[in-house]
C-alpha positions as CSV (number, residue, x, y, z in Angstrom):
1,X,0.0,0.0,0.0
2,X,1.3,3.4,-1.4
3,X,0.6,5.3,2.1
4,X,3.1,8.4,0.8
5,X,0.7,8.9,-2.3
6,X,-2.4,8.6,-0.9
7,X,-1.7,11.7,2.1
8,X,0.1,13.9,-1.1
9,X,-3.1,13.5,-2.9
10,X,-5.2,14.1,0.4
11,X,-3.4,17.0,0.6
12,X,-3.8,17.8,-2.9
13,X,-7.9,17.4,-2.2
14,X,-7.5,19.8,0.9
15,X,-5.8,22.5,-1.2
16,X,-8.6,22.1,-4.0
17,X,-11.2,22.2,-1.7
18,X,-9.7,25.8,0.2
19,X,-9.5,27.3,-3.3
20,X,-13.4,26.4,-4.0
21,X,-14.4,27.6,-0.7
22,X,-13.6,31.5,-1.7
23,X,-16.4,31.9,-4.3
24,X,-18.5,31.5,-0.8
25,X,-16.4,34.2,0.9
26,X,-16.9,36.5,-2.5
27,X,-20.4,35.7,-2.2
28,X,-20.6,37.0,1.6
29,X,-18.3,40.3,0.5
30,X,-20.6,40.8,-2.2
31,X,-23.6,41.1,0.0
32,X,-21.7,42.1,3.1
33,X,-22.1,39.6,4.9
34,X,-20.0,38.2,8.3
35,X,-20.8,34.7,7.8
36,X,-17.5,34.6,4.9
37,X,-15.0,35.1,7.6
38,X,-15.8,32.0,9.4
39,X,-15.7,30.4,5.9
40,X,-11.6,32.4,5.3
41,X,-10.7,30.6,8.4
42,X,-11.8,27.2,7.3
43,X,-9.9,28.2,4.1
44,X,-6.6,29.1,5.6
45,X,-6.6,25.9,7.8
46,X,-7.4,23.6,4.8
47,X,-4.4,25.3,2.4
48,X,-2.0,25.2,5.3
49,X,-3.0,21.3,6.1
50,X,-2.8,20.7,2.4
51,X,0.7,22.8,1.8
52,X,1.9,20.7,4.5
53,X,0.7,17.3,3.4
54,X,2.3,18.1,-0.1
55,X,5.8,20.0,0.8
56,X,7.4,16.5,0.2
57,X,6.7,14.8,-2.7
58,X,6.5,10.6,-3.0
59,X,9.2,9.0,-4.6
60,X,6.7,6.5,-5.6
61,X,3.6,7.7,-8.0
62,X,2.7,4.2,-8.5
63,X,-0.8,3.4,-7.1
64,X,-3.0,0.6,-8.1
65,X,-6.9,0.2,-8.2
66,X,-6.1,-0.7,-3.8
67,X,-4.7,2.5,-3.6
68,X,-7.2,4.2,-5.8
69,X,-9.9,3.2,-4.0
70,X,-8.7,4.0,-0.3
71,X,-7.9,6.9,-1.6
72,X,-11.1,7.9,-3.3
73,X,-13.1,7.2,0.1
74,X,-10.6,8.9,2.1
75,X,-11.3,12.2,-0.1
76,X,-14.8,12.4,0.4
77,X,-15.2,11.6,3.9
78,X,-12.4,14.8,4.4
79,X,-14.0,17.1,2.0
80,X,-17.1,16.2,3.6
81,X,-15.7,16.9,7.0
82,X,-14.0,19.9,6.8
83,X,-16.9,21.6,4.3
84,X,-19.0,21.4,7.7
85,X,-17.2,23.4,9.6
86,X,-18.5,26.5,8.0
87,X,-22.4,25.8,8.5
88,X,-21.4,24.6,12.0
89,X,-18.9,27.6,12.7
90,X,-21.4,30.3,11.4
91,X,-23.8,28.3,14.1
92,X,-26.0,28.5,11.0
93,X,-26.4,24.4,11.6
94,X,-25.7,24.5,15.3
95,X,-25.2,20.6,15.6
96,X,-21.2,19.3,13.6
97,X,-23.3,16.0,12.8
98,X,-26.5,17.9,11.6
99,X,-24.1,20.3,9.2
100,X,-21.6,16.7,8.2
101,X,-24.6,15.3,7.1
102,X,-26.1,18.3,4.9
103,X,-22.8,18.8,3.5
104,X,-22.2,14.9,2.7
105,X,-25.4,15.2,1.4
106,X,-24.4,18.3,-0.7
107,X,-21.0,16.2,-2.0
108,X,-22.9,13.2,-3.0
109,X,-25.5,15.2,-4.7
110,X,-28.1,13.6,-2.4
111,X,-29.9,16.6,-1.3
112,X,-31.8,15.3,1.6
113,X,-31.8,17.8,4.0
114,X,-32.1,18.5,7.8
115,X,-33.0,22.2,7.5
116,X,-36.6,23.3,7.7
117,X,-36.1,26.8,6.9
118,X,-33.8,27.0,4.2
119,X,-34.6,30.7,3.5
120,X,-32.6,32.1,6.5
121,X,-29.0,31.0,5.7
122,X,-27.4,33.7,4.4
123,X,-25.9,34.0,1.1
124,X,-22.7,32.6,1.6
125,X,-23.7,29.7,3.1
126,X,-26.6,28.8,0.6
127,X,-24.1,29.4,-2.3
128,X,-21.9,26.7,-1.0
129,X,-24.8,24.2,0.0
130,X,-25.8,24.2,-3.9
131,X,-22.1,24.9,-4.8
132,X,-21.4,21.1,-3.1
133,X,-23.5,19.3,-5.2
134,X,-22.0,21.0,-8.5
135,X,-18.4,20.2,-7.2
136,X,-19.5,16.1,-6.1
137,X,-21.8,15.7,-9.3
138,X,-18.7,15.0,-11.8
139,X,-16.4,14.1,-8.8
140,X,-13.5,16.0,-6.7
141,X,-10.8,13.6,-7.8
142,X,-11.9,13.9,-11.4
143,X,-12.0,18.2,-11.2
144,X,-8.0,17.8,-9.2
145,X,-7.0,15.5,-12.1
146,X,-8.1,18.6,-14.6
147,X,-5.8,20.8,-12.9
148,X,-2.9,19.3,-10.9
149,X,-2.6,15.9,-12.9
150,X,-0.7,13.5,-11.1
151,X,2.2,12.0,-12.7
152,X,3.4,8.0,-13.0
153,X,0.7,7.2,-15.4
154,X,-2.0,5.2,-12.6
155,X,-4.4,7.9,-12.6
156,X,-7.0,5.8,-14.3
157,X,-7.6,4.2,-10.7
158,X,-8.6,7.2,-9.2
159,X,-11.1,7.6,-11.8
160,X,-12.5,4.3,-11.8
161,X,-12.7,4.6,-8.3
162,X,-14.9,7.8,-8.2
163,X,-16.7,8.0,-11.8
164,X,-20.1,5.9,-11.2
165,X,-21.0,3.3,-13.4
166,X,-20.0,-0.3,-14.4
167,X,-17.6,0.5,-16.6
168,X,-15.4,3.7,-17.3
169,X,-13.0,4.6,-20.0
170,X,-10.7,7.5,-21.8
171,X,-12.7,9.7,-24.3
172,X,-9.2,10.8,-25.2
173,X,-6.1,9.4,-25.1
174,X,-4.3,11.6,-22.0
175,X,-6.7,11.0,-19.2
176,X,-6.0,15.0,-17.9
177,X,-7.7,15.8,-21.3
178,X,-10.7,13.5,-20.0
179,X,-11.1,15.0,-17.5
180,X,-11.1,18.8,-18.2
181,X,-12.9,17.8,-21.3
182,X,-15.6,16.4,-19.1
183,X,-15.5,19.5,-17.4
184,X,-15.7,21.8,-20.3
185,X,-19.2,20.1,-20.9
186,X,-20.0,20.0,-17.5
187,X,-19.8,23.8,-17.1
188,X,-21.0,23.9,-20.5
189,X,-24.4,22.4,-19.8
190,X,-24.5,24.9,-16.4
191,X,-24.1,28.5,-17.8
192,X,-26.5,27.5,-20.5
193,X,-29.1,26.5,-17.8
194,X,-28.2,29.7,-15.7
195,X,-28.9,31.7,-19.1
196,X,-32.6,29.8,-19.7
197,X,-33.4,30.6,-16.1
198,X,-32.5,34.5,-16.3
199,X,-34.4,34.8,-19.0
200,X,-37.4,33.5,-17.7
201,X,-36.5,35.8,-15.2
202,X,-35.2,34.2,-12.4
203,X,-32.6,36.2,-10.3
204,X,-29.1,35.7,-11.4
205,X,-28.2,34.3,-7.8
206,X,-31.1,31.6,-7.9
207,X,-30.1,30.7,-11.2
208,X,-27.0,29.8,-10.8
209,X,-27.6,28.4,-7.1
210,X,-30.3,26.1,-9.2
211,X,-28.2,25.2,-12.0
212,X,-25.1,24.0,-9.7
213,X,-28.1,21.6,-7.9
214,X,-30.0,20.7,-11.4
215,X,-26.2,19.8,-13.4
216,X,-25.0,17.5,-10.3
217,X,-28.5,16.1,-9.8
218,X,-28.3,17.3,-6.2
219,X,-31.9,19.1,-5.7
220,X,-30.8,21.7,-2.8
221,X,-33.5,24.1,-3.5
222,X,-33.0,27.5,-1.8
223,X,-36.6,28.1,-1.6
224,X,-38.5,26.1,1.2
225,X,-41.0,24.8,-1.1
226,X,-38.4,24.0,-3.2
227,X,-39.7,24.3,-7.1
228,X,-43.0,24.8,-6.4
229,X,-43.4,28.8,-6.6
230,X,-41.4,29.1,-9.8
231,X,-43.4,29.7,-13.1
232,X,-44.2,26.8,-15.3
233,X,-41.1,28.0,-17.7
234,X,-38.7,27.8,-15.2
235,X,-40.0,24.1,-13.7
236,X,-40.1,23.2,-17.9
237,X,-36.6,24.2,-18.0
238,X,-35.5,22.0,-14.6
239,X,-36.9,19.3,-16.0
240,X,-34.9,19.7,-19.5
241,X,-31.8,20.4,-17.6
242,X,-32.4,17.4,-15.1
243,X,-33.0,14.7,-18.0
244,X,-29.5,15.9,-20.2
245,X,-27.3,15.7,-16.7
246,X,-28.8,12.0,-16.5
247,X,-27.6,11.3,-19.8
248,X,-24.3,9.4,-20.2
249,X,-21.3,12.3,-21.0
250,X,-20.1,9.8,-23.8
251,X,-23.0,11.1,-26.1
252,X,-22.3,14.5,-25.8
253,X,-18.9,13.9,-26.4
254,X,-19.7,12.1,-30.1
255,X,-22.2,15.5,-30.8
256,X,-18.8,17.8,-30.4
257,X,-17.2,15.0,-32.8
258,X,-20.2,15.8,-35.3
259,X,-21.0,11.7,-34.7
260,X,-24.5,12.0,-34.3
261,X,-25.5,8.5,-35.2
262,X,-23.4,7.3,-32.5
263,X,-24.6,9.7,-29.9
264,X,-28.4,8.7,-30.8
265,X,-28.4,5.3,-30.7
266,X,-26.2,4.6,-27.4
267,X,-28.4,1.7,-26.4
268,X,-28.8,2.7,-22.3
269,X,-29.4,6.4,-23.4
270,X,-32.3,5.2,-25.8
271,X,-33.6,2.7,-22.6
272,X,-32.9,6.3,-20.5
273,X,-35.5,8.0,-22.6
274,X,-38.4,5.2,-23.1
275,X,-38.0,4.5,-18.9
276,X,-38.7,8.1,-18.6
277,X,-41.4,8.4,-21.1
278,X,-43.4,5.2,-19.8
279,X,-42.9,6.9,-16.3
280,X,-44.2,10.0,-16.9
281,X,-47.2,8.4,-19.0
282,X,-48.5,6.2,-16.2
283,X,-48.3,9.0,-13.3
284,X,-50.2,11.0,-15.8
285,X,-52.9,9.0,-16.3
286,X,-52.8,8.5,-12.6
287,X,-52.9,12.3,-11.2
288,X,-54.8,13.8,-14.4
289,X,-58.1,13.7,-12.9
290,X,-56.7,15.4,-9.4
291,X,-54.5,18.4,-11.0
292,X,-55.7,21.7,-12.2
293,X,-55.5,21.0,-15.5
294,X,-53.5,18.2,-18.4
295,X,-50.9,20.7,-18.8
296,X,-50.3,20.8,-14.8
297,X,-50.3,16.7,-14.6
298,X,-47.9,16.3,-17.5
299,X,-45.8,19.2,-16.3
300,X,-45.5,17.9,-12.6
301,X,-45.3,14.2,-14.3
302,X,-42.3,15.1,-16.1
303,X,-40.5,16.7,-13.6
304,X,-41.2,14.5,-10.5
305,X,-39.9,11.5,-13.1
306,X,-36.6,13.4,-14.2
307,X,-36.0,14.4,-10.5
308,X,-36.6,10.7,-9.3
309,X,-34.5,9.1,-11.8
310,X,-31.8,11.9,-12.7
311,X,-31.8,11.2,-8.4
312,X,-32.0,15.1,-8.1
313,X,-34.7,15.4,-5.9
314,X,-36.4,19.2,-6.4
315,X,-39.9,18.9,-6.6
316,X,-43.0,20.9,-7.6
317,X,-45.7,18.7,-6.2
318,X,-46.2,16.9,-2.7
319,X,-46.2,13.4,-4.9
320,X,-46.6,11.9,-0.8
321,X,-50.2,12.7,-1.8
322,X,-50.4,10.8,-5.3
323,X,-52.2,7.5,-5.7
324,X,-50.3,4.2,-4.5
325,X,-49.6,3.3,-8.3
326,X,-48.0,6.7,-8.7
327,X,-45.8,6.7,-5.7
328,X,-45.0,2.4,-7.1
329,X,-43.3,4.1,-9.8
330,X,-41.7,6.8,-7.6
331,X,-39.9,4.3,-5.5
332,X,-38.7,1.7,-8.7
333,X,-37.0,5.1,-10.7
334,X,-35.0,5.9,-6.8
335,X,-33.2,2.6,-8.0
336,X,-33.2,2.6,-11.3
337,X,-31.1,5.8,-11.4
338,X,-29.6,7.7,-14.5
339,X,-27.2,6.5,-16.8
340,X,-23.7,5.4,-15.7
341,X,-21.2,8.2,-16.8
342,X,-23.6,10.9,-15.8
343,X,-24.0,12.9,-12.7
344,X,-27.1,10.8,-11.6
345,X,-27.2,8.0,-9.1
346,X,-29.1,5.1,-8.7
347,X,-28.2,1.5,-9.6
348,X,-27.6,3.2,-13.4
349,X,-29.7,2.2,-16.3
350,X,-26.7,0.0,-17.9
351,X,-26.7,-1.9,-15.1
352,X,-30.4,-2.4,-15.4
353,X,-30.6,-3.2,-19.1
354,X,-27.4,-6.1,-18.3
355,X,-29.4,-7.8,-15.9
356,X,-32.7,-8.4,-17.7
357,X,-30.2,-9.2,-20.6
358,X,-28.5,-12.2,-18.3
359,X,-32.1,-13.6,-17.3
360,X,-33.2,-13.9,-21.1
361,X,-30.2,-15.6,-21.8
362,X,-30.4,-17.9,-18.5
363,X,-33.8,-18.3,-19.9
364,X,-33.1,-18.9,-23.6
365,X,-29.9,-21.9,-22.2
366,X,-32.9,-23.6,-20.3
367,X,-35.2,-23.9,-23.9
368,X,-31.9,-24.8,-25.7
369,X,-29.6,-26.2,-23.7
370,X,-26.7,-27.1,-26.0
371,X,-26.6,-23.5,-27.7
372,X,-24.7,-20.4,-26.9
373,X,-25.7,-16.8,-26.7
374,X,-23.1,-14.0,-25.2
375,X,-25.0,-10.9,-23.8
376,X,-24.7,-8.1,-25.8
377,X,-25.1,-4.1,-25.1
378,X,-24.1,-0.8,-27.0
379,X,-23.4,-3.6,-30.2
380,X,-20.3,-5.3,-27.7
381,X,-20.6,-8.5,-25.9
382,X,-20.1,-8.3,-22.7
383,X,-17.3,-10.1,-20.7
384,X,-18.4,-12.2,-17.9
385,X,-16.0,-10.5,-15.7
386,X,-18.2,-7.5,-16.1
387,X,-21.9,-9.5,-16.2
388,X,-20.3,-10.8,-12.8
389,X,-19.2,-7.5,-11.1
390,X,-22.5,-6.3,-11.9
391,X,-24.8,-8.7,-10.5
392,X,-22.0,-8.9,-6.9
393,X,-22.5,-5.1,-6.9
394,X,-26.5,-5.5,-7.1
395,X,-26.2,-8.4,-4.2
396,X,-24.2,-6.0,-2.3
397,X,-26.3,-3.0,-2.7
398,X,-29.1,-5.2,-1.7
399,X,-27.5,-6.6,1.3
400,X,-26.6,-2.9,2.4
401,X,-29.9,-1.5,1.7
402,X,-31.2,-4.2,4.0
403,X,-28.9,-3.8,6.7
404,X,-29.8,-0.2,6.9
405,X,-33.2,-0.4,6.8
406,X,-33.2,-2.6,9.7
407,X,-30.6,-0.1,11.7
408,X,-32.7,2.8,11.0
409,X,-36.0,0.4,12.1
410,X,-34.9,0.9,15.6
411,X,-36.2,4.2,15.8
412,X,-39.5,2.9,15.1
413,X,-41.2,4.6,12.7
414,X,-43.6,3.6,10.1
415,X,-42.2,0.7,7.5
416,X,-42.6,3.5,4.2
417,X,-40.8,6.5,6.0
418,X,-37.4,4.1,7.3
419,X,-37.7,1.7,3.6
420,X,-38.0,5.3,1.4
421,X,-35.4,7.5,3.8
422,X,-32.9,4.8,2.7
423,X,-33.7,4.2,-0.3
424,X,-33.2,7.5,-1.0
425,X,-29.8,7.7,0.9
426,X,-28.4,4.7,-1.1
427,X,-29.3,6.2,-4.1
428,X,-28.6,9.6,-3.9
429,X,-31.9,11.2,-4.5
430,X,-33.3,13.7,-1.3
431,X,-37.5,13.2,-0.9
432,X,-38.6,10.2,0.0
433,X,-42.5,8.8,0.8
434,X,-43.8,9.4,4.4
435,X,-42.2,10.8,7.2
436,X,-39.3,12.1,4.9
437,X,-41.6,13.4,1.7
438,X,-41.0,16.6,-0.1
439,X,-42.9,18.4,2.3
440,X,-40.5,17.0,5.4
441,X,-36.9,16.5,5.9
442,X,-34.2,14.1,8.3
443,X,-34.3,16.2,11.0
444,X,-35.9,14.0,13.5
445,X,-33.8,11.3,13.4
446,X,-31.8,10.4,15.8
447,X,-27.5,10.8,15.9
448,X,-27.3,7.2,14.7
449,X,-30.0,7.2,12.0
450,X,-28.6,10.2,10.5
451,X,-24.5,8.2,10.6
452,X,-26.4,5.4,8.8
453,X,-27.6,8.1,5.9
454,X,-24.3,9.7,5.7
455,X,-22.9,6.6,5.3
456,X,-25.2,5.1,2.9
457,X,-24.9,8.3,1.1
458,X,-21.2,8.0,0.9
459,X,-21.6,4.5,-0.4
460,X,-23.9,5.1,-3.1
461,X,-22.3,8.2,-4.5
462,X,-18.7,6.0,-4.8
463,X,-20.3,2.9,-5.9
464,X,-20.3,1.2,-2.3
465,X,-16.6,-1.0,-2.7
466,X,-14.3,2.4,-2.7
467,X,-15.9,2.6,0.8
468,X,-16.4,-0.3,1.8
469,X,-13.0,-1.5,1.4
470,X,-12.2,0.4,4.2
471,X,-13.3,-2.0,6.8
472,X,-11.0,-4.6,5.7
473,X,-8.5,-5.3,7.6
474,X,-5.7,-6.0,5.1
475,X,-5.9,-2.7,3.8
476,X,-4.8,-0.9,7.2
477,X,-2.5,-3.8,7.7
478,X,-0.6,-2.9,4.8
479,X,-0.3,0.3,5.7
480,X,0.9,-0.5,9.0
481,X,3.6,-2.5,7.8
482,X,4.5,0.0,4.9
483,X,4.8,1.9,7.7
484,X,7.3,0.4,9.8
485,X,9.3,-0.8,6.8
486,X,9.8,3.4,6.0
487,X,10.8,3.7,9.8
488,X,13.6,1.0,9.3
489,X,14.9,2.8,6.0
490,X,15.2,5.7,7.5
491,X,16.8,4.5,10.7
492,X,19.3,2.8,8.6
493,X,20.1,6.3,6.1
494,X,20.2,7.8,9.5
């Protein structure tokens, strides 16, 4: 284990992280606010912990996917802890694991929330509570690799470590140039959001405040009703936004290649779509006779179904109040998710399509036994070292989701509120049915509930093995010999 890599990088994450957390200070000097000098000394403390862990440099930039993967989990649990302090500092979220889980939340572009009055933070502090989801939406790791990329050509296992999905790959051949090129249409895809919503004249500040939320698929509204006092334009235009930062970022990189037959008929973006489509027809037909009029049920159809599955989480309707078939479909889109390569969550659309795939062909070897069919998807067969690390990721997630409904089932509360509040932690989308709908938040939950989310957010934002590989005990062991063996070396130069 490559312990001297992993703390330079840390440190590299910490250094990032300071930098990003200015914009909130400008914010709180633009609007005079004292709340952005809690948020300079949280700054200066992070640069000088990160100037420190990086003054010596490893001699060994070698790290494999071990490394990557330790690393990766590391990150986010120490952006996540030290981009509390603010909200806790500014007493603004007077309880550290109250503002560790909105922030966590924020990172993993969860958005479930433990604030009922989201309206009195100030500026500065609701700037970086959107701002979090826009940084966690393409990944930390991936936006450091655009600007300080790391040398001794292992990079790719920080990347496949963070980027969700079954299966991720160069768009170019230099993997910096992936990464800021993912990042040129990442920030692409914002400003033109932030210019649709000014023009249907939404403040500059709420536009981009939105946008950071709607690109990650985070769903921090800033308003405490969330989407629902915004014109029918805007919530149109949220929708839009949503269902494109869902999409894989492979197809628009064929559209800037001019390779629009490729970019169209990506097989999981095509299942994306119809998913969507048949969603939003069956809640239609389900609330049409209860809304104001069809325009209102198809409008509030399409967007509670691109919140749900983009796992964004803004909404413009209590859907808590929709029929049972309605809030059926609600709960099967929180797994489903977006598609892998985007900023959604979820168990990822690919993922989906693979596994029906495998039963038809366990299905078709039972009718003709002695013949061979290979799954295919996007026109490649796939490898059975991938059908297999799919379906022990779906055993995993399933044996996680059950542990943690039972952990939160202490409390005792009602069987939809603790199945939906982790169902919605796992997958990274906010709202759940019940006791945690639109209309209500985590609040009430107790210390260890709310350690059970964070954690289950953490889990489903990295794909659950960066994380869990934490707990086994090789990994520290490793390091603890590593360790000792750097102690000897030294002692012996000495």
């Amino acid at each position: 284990m490559n312990s001297s890599i992993i703390r330079y990088i840390l440190g590299q994450i910490l250094k990032v992280e300071a930098i990003l957390m200015l914009l909130p200070c400008v914010v709180a000097l633009i609007y005079q606010e004292s709340e952005g000098f809690m948020y300079l000394w949280v700054v200066i403390v992070a640069l000088v912990c990160g100037i420190l862990m990086t003054i010596k440099k490893p001699k060994n930039n070698v790290f494999y996917l071990k490394e990557g993967c330790v690393t990766t989990a590391l990150s986010w649990i120490l952006i996540s802890i030290v981009g509390a302090f603010p909200f806790w500092l500014t007493k603004e979220i007077p309880s550290y694991t109250d503002a560790l889980f909105e922030t966590i939340s924020g990172f993993t572009t969860t958005g479930a929330s433990i604030l009922s009055d989201v309206e009195a933070l100030s500026k500065a502090s609701t700037f970086w509570r959107c701002f979090t989801h826009w940084i966690g939406g393409m990944g930390v790791l991936v936006f450091m690799l655009a600007i300080v990329p790391l040398s001794g050509g292992s990079n790719m296992n920080l990347m496949r470590a963070e980027s969700p999905g079954p299966s991720v790959g160069k768009l170019v051949p230099k993997l910096k140039h992936t990464a800021r090129l993912l990042y040129v249409i990442y920030f692409s895809i914002t400003v033109l959001q932030v210019v649709f919503l000014v023009i249907g004249k939404m403040p500059v500040f709420d536009a981009m405040a939105t946008s950071f939320a709607t690109a990650g698929t985070g769903g921090f509204g800033i308003k405490n009703d969330s989407m629902v006092s915004y014109s029918p334009y805007i919530q149109w235009v949220v929708t839009i936004f949503m269902i494109l930062c869902g999409i894989n970022f492979n197809a628009y990189y064929y559209i800037l290649l001019r390779d629009f037959k490729k970019a169209f008929s990506m097989e999981e973006v095509k299942g994306y779509l119809l998913i969507i489509v048949a969603a939003t027809a069956i809640i239609f037909i389900n609330i049409v006779d209860t809304a104001a009029g069809i325009l209102d049920a198809l409008r509030h159809s399409a967007f509670q179904v691109a919140s749900i599955i983009t796992t964004t989480g803004f909404a413009t309707v209590d859907f808590d109040l929709w029929t049972g078939t309605a809030r059926v479909v609600i709960v099967l889109l929180m797994f489903i998710g977006a598609c892998a390569g985007s900023t959604g969550g979820g168990i990822k659309v690919s993922r989906i399509m693979v596994l029906f795939k495998t039963i038809f062909k366990e299905f078709h070897s039972y009718i003709h036994p002695k013949s061979i069919k290979k799954v295919k998807f996007e026109g490649k067969t796939v490898e059975h070292e991938v059908i297999r690390s799919i379906n022990v990721y779906f055993i995993t997630m399933m044996i996680l989701f059950t542990a943690s409904v039972f952990l939160v089932a202490i409390e005792g509360r009602d069987m939809e509120t603790t199945f939906t509040a982790v169902a919605t932690t796992i997958n990274n989308i906010g709202p759940g049915l019940e006791g945690v709908g639109p209309t209500q938040n985590f609040a009430s939950f107790t210390c260890f509930s709310k350690y059970v989310f964070m954690f289950d957010m953490l889990a489903g934002r990295l794909e659950l093995f960066p994380l869990l590989i934490l707990f086994h005990p090789v990994i520290w062991k490793d390091m603890f010999v590593q360790r000792r063996a750097e102690k000897r070396l030294r002692k012996k130069n000495i």
